[in-house]
Backbone atoms as SQL, in Angstrom:
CREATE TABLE atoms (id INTEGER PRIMARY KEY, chain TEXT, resi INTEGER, resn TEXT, atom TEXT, x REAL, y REAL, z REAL);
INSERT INTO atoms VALUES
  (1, 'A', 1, 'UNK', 'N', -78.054, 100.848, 83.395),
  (2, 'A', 1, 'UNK', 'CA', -78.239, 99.478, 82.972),
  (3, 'A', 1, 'UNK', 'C', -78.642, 98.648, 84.200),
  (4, 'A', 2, 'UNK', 'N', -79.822, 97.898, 83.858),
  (5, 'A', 2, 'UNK', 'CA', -79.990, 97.200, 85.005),
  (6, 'A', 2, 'UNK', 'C', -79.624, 95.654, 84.852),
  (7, 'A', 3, 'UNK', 'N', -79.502, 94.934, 85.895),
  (8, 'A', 3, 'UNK', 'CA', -78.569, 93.264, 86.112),
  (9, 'A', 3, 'UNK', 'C', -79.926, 92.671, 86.673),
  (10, 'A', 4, 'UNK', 'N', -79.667, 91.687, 86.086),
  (11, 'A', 4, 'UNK', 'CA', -80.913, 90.465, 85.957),
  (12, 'A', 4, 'UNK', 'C', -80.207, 89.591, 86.802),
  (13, 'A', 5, 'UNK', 'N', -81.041, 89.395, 87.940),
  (14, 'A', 5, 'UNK', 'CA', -80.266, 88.350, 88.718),
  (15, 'A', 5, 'UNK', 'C', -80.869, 86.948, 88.825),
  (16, 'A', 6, 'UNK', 'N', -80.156, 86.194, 88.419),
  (17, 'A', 6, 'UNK', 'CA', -80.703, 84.914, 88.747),
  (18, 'A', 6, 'UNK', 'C', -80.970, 84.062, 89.913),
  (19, 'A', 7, 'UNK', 'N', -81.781, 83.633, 89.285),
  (20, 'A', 7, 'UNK', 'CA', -82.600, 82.468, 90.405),
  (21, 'A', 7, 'UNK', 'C', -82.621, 81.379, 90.396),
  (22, 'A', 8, 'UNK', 'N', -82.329, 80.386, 91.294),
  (23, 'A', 8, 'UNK', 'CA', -82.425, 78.793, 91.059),
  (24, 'A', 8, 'UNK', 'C', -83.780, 77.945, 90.910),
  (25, 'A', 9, 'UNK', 'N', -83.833, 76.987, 90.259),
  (26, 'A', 9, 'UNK', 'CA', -84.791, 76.641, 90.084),
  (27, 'A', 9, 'UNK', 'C', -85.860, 76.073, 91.435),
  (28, 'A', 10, 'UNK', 'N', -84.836, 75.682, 92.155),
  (29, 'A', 10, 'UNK', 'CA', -85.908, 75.819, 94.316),
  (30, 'A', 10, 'UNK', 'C', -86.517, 77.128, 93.965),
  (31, 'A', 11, 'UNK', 'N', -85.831, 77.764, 94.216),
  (32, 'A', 11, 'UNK', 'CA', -86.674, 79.066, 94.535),
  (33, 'A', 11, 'UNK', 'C', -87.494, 79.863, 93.640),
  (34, 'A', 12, 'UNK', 'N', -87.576, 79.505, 92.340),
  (35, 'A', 12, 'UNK', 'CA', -88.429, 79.962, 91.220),
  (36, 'A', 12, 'UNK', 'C', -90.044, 78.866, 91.633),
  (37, 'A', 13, 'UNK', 'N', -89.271, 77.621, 91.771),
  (38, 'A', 13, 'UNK', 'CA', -90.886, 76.596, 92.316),
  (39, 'A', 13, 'UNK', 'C', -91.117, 76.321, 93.496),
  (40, 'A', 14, 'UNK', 'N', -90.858, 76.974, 94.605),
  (41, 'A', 14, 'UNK', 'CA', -90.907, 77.044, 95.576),
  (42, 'A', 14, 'UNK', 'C', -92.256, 77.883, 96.801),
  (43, 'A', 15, 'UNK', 'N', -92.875, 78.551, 95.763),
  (44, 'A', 15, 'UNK', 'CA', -93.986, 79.105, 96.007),
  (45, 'A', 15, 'UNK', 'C', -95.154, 78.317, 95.169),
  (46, 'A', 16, 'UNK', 'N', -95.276, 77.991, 94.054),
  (47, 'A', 16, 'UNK', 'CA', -95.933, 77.254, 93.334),
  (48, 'A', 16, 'UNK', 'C', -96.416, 75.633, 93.955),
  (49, 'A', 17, 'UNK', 'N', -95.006, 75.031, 94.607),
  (50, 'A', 17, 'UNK', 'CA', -94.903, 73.807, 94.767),
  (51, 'A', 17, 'UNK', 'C', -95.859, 74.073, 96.309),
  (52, 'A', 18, 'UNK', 'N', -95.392, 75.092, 97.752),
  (53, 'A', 18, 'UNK', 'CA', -96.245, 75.096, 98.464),
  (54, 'A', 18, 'UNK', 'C', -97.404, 75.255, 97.953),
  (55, 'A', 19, 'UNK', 'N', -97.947, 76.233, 97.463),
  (56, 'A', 19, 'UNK', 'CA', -99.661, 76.114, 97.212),
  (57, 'A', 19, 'UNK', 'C', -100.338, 74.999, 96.424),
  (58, 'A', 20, 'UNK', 'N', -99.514, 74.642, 95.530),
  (59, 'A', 20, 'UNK', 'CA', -99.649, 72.950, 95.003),
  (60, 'A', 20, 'UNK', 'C', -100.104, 71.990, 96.286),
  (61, 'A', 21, 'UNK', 'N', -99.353, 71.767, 97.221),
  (62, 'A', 21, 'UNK', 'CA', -99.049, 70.635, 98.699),
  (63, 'A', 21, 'UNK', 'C', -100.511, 71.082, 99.400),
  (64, 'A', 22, 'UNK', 'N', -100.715, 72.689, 99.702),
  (65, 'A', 22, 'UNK', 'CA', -101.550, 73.075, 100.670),
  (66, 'A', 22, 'UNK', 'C', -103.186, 72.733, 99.842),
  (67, 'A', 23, 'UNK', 'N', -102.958, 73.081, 98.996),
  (68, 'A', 23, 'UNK', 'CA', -104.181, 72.941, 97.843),
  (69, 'A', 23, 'UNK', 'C', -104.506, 70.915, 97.779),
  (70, 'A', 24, 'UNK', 'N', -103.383, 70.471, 97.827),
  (71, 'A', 24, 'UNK', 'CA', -103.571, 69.225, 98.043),
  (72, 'A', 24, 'UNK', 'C', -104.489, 68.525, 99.260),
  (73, 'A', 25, 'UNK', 'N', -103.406, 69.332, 100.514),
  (74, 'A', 25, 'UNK', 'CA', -104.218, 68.775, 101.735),
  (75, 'A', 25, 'UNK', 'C', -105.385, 69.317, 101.957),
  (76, 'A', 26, 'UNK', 'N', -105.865, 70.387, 101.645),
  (77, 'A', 26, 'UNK', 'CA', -106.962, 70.782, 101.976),
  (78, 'A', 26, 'UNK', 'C', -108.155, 69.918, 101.107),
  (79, 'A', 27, 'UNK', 'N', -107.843, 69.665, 99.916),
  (80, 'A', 27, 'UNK', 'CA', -108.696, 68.517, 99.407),
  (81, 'A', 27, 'UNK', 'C', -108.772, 66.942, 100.161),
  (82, 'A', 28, 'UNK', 'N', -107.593, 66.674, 100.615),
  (83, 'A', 28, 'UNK', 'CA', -107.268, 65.726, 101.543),
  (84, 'A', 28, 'UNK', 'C', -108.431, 65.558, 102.540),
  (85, 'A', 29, 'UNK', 'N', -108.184, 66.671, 103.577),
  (86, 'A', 29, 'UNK', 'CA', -108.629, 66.714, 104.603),
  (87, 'A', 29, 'UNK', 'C', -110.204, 67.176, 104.359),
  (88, 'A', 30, 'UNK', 'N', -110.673, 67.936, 103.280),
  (89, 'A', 30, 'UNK', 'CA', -112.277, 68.062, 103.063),
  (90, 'A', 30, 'UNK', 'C', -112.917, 67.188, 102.960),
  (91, 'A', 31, 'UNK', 'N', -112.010, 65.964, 102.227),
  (92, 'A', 31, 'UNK', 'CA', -113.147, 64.938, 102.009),
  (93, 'A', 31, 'UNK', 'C', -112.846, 63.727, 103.070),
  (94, 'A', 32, 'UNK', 'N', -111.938, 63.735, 103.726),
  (95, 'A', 32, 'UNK', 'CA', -111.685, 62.393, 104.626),
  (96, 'A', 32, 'UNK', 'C', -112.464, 62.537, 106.140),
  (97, 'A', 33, 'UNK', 'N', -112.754, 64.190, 106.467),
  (98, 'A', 33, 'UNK', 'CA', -113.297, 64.427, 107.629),
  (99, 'A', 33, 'UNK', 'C', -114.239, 65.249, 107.661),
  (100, 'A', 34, 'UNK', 'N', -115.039, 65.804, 109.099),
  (101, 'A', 34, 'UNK', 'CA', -115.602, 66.438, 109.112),
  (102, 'A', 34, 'UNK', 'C', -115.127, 67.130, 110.672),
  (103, 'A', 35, 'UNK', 'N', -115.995, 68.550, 110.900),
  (104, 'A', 35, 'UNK', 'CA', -115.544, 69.186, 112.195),
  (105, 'A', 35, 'UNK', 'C', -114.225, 69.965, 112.073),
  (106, 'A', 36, 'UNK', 'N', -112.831, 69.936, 112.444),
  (107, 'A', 36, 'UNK', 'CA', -111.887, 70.646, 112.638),
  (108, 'A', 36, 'UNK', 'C', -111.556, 70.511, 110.654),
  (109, 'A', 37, 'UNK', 'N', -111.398, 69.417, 110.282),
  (110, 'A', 37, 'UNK', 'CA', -110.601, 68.901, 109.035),
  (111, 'A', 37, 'UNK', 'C', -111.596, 69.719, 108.168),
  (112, 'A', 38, 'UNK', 'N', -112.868, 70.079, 108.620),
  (113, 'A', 38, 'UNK', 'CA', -113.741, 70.771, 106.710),
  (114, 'A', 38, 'UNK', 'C', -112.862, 72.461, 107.558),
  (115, 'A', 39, 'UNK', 'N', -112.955, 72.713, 108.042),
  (116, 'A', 39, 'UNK', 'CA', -112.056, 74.363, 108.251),
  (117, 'A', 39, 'UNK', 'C', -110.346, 74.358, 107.888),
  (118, 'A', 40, 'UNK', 'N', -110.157, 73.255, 108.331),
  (119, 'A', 40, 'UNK', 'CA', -108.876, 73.403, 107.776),
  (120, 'A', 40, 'UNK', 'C', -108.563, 73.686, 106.386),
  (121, 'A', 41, 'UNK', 'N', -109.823, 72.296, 105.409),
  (122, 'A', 41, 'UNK', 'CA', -109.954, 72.631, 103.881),
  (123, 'A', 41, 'UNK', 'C', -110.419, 73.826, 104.107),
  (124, 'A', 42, 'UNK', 'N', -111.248, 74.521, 104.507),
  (125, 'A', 42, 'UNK', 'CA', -111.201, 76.106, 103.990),
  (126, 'A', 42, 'UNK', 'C', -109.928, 76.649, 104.077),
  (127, 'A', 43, 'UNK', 'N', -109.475, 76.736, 105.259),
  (128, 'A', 43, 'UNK', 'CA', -108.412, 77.630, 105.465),
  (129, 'A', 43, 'UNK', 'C', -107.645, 77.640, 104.369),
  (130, 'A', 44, 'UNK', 'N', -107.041, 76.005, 103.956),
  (131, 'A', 44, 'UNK', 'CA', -106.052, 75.619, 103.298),
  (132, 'A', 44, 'UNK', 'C', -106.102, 75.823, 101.448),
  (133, 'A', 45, 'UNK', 'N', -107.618, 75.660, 101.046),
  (134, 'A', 45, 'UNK', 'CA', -108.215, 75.786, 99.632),
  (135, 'A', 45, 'UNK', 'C', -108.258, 77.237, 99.610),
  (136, 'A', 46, 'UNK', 'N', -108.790, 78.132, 100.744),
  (137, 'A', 46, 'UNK', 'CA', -108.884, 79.512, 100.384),
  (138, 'A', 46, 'UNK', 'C', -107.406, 80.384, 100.303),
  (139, 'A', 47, 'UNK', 'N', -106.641, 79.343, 100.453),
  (140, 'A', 47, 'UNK', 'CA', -105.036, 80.261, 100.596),
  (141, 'A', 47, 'UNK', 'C', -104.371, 80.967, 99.202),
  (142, 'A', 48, 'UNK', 'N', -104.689, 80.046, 98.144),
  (143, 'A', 48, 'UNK', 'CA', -104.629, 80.259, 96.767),
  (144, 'A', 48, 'UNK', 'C', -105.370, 81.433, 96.179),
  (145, 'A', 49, 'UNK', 'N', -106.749, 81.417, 96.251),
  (146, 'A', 49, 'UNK', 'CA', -106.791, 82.816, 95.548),
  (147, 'A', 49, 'UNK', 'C', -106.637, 84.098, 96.812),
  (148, 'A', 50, 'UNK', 'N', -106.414, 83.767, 97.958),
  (149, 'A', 50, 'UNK', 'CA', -105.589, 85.246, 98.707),
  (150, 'A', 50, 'UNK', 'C', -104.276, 85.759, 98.383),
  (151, 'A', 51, 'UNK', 'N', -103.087, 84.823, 97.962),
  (152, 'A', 51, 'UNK', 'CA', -102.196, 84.982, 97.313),
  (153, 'A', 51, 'UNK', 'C', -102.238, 85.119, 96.269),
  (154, 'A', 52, 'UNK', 'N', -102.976, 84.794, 95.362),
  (155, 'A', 52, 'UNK', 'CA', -103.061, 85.411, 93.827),
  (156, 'A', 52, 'UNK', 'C', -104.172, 87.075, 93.729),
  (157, 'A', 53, 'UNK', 'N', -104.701, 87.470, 94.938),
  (158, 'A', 53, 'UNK', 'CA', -105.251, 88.523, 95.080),
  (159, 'A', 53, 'UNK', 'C', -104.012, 89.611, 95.513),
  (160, 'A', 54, 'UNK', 'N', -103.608, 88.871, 96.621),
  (161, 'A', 54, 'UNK', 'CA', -102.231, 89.906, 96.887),
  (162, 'A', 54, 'UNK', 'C', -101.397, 90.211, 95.825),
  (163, 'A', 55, 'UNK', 'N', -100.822, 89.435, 95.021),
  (164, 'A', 55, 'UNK', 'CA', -99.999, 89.262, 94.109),
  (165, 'A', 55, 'UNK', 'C', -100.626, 90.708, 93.043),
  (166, 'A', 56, 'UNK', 'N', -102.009, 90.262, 92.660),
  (167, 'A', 56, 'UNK', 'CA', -102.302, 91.488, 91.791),
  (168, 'A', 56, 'UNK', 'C', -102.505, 93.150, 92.305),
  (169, 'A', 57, 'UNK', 'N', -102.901, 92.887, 93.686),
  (170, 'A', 57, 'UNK', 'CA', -103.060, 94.104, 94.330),
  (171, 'A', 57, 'UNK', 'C', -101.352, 94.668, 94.462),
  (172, 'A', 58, 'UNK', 'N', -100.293, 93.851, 94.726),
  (173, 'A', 58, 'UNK', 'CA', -99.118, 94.416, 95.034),
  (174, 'A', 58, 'UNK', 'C', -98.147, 95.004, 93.422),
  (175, 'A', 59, 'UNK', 'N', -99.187, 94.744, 92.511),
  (176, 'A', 59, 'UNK', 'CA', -98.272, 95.015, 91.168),
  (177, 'A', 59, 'UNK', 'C', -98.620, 96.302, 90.830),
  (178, 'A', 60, 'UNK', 'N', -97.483, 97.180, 90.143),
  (179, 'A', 60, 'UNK', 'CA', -97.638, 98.656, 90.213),
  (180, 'A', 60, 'UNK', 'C', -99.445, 98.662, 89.208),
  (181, 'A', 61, 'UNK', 'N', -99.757, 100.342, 89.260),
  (182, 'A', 61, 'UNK', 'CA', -100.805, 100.103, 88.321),
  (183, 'A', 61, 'UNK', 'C', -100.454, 100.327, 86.937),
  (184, 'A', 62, 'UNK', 'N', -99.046, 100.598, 86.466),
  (185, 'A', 62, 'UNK', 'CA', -99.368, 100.659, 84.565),
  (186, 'A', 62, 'UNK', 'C', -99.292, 99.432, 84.086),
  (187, 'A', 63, 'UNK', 'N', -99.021, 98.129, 85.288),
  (188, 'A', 63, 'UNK', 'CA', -99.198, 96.970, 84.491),
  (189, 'A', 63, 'UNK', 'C', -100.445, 96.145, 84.810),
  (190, 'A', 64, 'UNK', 'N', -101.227, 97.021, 85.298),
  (191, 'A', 64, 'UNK', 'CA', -102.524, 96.358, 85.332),
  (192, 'A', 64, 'UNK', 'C', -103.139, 96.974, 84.036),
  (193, 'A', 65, 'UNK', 'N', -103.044, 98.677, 83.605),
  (194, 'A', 65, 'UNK', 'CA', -103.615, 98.969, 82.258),
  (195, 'A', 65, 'UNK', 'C', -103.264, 98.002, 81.010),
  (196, 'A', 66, 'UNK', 'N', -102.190, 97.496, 81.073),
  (197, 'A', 66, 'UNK', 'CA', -102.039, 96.580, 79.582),
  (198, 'A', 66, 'UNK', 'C', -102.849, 95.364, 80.003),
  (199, 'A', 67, 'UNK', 'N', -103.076, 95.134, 80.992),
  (200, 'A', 67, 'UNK', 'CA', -104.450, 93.521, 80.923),
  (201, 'A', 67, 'UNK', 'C', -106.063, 94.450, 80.092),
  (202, 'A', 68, 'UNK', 'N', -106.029, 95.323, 80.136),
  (203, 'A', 68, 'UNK', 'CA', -107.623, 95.678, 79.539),
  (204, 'A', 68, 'UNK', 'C', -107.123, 95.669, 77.999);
């Protein structure tokens, strides 16, 4: 039998809420500057789908067969 452990709600939105903030500033900073501030919006806009790439690359593969 396996135990389901719970989680608080910080730490369930706590990954969501950073890429929310970073996704923010990088829109921030794309449009208010140019030079250091448009790389930062890259850095900061491209962070989201690298973590949602990792995320799928790190999931076993029989739960990638039920997405087809």
């Amino acid at each position: 039998m396996s135990r389901i452990s719970r989680q608080t709600t910080a730490r369930i939105f706590l990954w969501p809420l950073a890429l929310g903030v970073a996704s923010l500033a990088g829109l921030i900073l794309g449009l208010t500057g140019d030079g250091w501030r448009d790389i930062a919006a890259w850095l900061l806009l491209g962070l989201c789908p690298l973590v949602i790439l990792g995320a799928l690359l790190r999931r076993p593969p029989s739960s990638l067969t039920s997405l087809r």
